[in-house]
N, C-alpha and C positions, 0 to 999 in steps of 0.2 A: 169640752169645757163650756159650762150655760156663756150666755153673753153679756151677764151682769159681770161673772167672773176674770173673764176678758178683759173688760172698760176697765175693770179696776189694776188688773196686772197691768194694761198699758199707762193708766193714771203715773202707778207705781214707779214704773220704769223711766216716764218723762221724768216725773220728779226728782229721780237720780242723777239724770244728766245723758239720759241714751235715749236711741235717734231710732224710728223701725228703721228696716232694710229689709224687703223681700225677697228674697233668692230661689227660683225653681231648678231643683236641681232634678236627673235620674233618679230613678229607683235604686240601681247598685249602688252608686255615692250615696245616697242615704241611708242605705244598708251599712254602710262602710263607716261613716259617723256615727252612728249606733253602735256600733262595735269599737270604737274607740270611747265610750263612756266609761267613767268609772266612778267610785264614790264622792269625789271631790266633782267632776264634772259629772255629773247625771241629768245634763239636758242635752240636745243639740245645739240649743243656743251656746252654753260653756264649753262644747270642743268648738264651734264653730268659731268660737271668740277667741280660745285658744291658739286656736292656727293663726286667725290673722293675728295677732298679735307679735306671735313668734314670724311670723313673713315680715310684718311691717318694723320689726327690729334689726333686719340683716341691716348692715353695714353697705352702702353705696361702695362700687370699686373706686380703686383710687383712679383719679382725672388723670388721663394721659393728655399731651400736646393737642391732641386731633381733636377732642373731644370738647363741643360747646359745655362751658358754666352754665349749671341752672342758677334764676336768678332767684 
């Protein structure tokens, strides 16, 4: 991808409201998001945004007695 092309996808992207995040992952994990593309996600960014999305949606367990409140 030239580096004019670059500046403008990240232009792009601030102007949406999204933040970089660099992440170095393995080669097989990267294999592995690769292989979970499909036509709606056809980047690694869209599965990778995927997953957290679906992680950061689980439900907290419920507070037992023992356990401090977050504030």
């Amino acid at each position: 991808m030239s580096q004019t092309r670059k500046a403008a996808q990240r232009k792009r992207r601030r102007e949406e409201g999204y933040k970089p995040l660099e992440i170095w992952l393995p080669q097989d994990m990267i294999a592995k998001l690769d292989a979970m593309k499909t036509g709606e996600m056809s980047s690694r960014d869209a599965v990778i945004m995927a997953l957290v999305e679906d992680t950061l949606d689980v439900q907290r367990p419920v507070r037992s007695g023992d356990q401090p409140a977050l504030l």
